[in-house]
N, C-alpha and C positions, 0 to 999 in steps of 0.2 A: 545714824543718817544725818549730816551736816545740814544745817541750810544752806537754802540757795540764794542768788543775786533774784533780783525780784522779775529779771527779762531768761533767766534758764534755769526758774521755781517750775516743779511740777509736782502736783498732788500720789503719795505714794497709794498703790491700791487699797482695796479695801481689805482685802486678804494681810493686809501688813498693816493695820492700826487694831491695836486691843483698844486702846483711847485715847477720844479726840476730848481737846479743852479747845472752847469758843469764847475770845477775850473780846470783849465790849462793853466800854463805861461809857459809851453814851447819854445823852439823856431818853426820855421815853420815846419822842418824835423817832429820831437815830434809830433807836432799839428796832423798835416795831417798822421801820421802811424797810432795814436789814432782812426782816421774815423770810424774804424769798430767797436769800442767799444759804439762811439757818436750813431751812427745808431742804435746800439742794444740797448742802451738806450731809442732813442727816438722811439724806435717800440715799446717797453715795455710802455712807457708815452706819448701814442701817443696823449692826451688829456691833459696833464700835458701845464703851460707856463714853458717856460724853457729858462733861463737866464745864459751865457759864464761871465766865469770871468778871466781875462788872457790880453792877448797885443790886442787891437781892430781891428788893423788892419789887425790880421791874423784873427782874427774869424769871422771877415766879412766873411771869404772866406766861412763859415759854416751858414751863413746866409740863404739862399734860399733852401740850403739841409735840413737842419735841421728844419725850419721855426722857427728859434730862436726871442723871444721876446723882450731881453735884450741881451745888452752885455756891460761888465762895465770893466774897465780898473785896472787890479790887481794894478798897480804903485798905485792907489787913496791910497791916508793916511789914507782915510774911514778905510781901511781894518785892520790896523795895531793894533786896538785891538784885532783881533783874535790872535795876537803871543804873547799877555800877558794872565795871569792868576789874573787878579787885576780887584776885581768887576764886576758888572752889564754891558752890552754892551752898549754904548753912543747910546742915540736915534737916530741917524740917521741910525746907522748902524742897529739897533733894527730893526726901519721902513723897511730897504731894505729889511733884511731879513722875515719881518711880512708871506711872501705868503709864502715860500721855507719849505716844507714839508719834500723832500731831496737833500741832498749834496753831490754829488760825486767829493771829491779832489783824484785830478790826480797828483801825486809829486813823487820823486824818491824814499824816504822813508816814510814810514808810519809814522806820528807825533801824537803821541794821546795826548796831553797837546791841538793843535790847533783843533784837530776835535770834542773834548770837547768843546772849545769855541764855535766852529761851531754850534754844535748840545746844544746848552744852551736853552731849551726848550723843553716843556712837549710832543709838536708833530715832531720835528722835528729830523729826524735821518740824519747824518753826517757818512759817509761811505769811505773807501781810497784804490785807483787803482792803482798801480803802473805806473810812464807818461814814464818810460823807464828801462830795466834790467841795474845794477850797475856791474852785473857778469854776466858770460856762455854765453849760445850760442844759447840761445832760441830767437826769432822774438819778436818784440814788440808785434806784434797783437797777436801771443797767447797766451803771457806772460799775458795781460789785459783778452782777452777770458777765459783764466784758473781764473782769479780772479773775475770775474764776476759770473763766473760757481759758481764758491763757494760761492760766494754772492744768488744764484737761478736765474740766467741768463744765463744760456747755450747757444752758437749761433759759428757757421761758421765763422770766418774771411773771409770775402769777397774784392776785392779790391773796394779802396775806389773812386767812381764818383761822384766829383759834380755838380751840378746844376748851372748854370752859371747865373750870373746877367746880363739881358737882354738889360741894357744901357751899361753896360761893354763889351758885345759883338758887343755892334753898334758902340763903340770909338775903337774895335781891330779890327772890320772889317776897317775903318776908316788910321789908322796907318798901318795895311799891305795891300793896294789898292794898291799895285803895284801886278806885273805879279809873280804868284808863281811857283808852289809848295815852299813850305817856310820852310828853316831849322835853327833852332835854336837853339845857343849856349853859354852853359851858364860854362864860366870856371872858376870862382870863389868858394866858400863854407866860411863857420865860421872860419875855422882850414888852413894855407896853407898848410899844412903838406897833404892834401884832395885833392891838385891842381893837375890835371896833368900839364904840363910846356904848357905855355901859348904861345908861337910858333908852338909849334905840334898843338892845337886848329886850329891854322892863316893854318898851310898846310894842316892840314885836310879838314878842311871844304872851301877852295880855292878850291881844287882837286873835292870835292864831290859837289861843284856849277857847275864847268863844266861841269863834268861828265853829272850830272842828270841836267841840267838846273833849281836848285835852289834859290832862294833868301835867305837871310844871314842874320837872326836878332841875335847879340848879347844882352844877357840879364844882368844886374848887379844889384845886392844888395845891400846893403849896408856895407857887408864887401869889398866890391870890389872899394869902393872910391878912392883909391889910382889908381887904374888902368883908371878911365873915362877918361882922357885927352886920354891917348895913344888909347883906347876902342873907343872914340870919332875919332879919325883924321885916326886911321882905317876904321870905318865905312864910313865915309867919300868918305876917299881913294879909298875905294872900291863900293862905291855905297852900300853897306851895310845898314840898320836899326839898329840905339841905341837904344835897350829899357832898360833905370832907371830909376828910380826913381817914378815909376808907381805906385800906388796903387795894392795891390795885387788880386784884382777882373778884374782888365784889365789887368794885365800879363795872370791872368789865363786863360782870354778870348782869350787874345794872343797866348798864347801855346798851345791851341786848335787845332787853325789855321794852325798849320805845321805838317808836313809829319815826319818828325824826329827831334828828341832832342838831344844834346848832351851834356853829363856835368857828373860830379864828385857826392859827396855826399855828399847832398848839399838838401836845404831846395825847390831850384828852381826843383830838378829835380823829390822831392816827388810831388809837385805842377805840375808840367808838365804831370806825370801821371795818377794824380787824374783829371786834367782839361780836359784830353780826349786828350793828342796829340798820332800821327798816330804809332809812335816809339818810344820807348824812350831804346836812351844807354849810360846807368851809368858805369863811369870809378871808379871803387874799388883800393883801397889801402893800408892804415893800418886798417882801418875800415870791418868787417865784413860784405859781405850783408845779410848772413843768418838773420843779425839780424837788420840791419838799411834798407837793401833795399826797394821800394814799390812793394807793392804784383801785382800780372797781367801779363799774360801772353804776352803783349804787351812791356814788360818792360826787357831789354836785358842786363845781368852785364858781364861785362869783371874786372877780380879780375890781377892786377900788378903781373908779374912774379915775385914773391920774395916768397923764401923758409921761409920765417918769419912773410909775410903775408897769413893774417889780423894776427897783431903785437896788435893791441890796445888793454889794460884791461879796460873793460866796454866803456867811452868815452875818457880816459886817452892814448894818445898816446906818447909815448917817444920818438921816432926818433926826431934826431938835422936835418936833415932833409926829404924831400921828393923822397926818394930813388927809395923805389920801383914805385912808379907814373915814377918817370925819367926815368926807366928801361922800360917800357911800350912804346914799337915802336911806331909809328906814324901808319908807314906800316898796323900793327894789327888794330889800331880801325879802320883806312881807309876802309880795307877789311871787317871789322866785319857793317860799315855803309853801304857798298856798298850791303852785304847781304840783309841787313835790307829794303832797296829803293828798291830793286829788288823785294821784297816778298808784296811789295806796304803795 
């Protein structure tokens, strides 16, 4: 089954895929907006195996949703002949792909040189979703919706739930056994420019531990390295819980656990809503939520007072620095959390 041009692609039935591979090296944000797409896939193939190819550690987080069979790590050198046009596929990579009937690459641009490679077989069709808009002002999720639809997959953007890995849940019940309700904060993101200033975080959520008698887990990623020492001997200080460096199926299980989240825009805070916490409010920026936010009515955005925000074209933001975050009172998100606790 050759590939198609991307305007007379159509998704073969489900009766004709033994297995589907789902390509997306996103980052976590990316990953996790993507859900509603993975889900409509895998209702369509719901008998297909189907195999993630991307960062491992975040597609575990799509493991027990999905019931994915494989997942293989885009970094492998395996992959690197799909970016040339030079002979026959190296057997190995032949073998992987022996079962894979189809390919849905998720990448910013459509590449047809690679989904030719992809699709280098008599059954095999190679199909491409967009993994995020490079322009405007439409949502991830139904920017993919729309391209699906014209693929013959029509479907609802739903917000995205996942499924929680059931040891992962026994190591976060575990790490928050202290006395809750449990609020967590997560002030870092990829970009600082994304940050709201990391002292307003410290009075915020001081104020709203009193207040509500809360517990206090800080969360950090790995853009946030720089900050552990001070993030640590806070924690500390305060009797507070550090969670890094976690594998990402025990954070999620973590962030279950609380009553409220708080954080920027930011891979943690799509993950916090997809893992089921009780609130989640996302601090906005240069970044648009219309189009990076997570979908759910549980999910509360406050956009920075700045007449220029959301400044960003596509992910490209130009401020030299984080203006409109810094312009964003403490006072405001305080009040906007304090609503949020009250409505339990």
């Amino acid at each position: 089954m050759p590939t198609n041009s991307a305007s007379s692609a159509a998704l073969p039935p489900p009766s004709a895929v033994r297995g589907l591979l789902v390509w997306h090296q996103g980052a976590l944000g990316d990953l996790l907006l993507a859900g509603p797409a993975f889900q409509a896939l895998r209702r369509r193939y719901s008998r297909s195996r189907l195999a993630a190819v991307g960062h491992p550690g975040r597609w575990a987080l799509y493991a027990p949703t999905l019931g994915l069979d494989e997942i293989y790590d885009g970094g492998d050198a395996l992959w690197g002949a799909l970016y040339t046009g030079d002979g026959p596929l190296p057997p190995a990579l032949a073998e992987r792909l022996a079962g894979v009937d189809l390919a849905l690459i998720f990448t910013p641009r459509e590449d047809p040189a690679f989904l030719a490679r992809m699709g280098e077989s008599d059954r095999r069709a190679a199909l491409w979703a967009p993994s995020f808009p490079e322009t405007g002002s439409e949502s991830v999720a139904a920017l993919q919706a729309r391209r699906l639809a014209l693929l013959g997959l029509p479907y609802v953007p739903a917000p995205l739930r996942l499924t929680l890995d059931a040891a992962a849940q026994a190591e976060a019940r575990a790490l928050l056994a202290g006395d809750g309700p449990w609020l967590a904060v997560a002030p870092g993101s990829g970009n600082p420019l994304k940050n709201w200033p990391l002292s307003h975080y410290f009075e915020v959520s001081r104020a709203l531990a009193w207040e509500f008698k809360l517990s206090v887990v800080w969360c950090a990623g790995p853009a946030e390295h720089a900050w552990l020492p001070y993030l640590a001997g806070l924690a500390a200080a305060q009797g507070h819980v550090l969670a890094a460096g976690f594998p990402l199926p025990i954070l999620a299980a973590l962030l279950s656990r609380c009553r409220l989240y708080l954080g920027g825009d930011s891979g943690l805070t799509h993950l916090a809503a997809a893992a089921g916490a009780g609130r989640v409010l996302a601090l906005f920026g240069p970044t648009s939520p219309a189009v990076w936010a997570p979908l759910g009515d549980r999910v509360t955005v406050l956009q920075a007072p700045c007449e220029l925000a959301p400044c960003a074209m596509g992910r490209q933001i130009t401020c030299d620095r984080a203006r409109c975050l810094e312009a964003l009172p403490a006072e405001t998100v305080y009040e906007a959390a304090r609503t949020l606790l009250k409505r339990g």
